[in-house]
C-alpha positions, 0 to 999 in steps of 0.5 A: 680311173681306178678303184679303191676297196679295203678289206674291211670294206669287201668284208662288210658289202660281203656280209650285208649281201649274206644278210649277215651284218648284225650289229657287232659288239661292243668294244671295251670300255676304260675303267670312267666309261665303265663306272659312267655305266654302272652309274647310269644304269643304277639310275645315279644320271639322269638321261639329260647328262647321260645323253651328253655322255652318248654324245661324246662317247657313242660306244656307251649307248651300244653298251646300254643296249647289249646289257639290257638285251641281255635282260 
């Protein structure tokens, strides 16, 4: 029997054992996603369609909360 770890997995148990494994930020958005952004947040979507956007798209709900957190 042999066991597998990636790096990434040897990082993320080494920073959750530190207690260091604080939400990342998140990744860039294309130029759509941004507007779709933009456009949420100026209150242009409702939350109907905007969580059907979460759904396809989840980086866009990390987004929302960076910039509200930011408030």
């Amino acid at each position: 029997m042999s066991i597998h770890f990636t790096v990434s997995d040897v990082t993320r148990n080494l920073f959750h054992s530190l207690r260091m494994d604080h939400e990342r930020a998140p990744r860039p958005l294309s130029p759509e996603q941004r507007l779709l952004l933009e456009c949420y947040l100026a209150g242009q979507i409702p939350e109907s369609a905007w969580s059907d956007y979460v759904f396809e798209m989840p980086e866009l709900a990390r987004h929302v909360n960076a910039r509200r957190g930011q408030h």
